[in-house]
N, C-alpha and C positions, 0 to 999 in steps of 0.2 A: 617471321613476323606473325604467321598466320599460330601458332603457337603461344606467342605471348599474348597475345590479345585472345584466345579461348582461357589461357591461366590467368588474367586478369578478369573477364569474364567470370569464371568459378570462382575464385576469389572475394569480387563486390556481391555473388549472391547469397554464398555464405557468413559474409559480413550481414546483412541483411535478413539474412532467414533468423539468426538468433533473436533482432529486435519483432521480429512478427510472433514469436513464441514466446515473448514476455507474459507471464500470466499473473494476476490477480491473486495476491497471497492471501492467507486466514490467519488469524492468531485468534486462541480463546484465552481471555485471560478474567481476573477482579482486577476491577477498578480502582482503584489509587487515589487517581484524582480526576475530576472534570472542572472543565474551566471554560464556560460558554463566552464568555468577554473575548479572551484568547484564542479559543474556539480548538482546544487541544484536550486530549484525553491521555491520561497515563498508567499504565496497568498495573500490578503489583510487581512485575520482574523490571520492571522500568523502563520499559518499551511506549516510547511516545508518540503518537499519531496526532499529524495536522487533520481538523476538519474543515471540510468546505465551507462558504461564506451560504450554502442551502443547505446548509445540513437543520434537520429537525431533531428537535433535542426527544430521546423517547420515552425521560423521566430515570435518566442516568443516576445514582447512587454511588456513595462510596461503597466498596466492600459488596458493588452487585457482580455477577459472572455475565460477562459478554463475549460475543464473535466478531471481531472486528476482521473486514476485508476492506484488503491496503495494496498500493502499491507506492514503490520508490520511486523518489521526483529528485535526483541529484540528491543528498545528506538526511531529506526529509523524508517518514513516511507519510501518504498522505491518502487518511481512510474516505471508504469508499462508501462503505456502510457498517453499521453497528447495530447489532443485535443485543437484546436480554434476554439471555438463558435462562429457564427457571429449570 
């Protein structure tokens, strides 16, 4: 008994250790498309980020070079912040 219950034990906390080391990805890509209505951004390889309902627009362009940090939210990404590279 005392056996199954330390293997389940290590079991639920390595379940759990991987979502604590979810980290914060980066993509640098050009711009494609912005779409402040829709509140979504598209890069030129086709990679599409949801924005937040606070996100500040920082005068996005097509064809500018940005950093966008994103994480996955189930299907969606959804950025965290966006930069313009010069």
């Amino acid at each position: 008994m005392r056996t199954l219950f330390a293997s389940a034990a290590l079991a639920a906390t390595l379940a759990t250790s991987s979502i604590a080391f979810a980290a914060v990805q980066h993509a640098t890509g050009t711009v494609k498309a912005f779409d402040n209505k829709a509140m979504t951004l598209t890069l030129n390889d086709g990679s599409m980020y949801s924005l937040p309902a606070t996100f500040k627009d920082p005068g996005l362009k097509t064809g500018e070079k940005v950093r966008v940090s994103w994480d996955q939210s189930g299907q969606r990404k959804m950025a965290e912040r966006v930069i313009i590279l010069k």
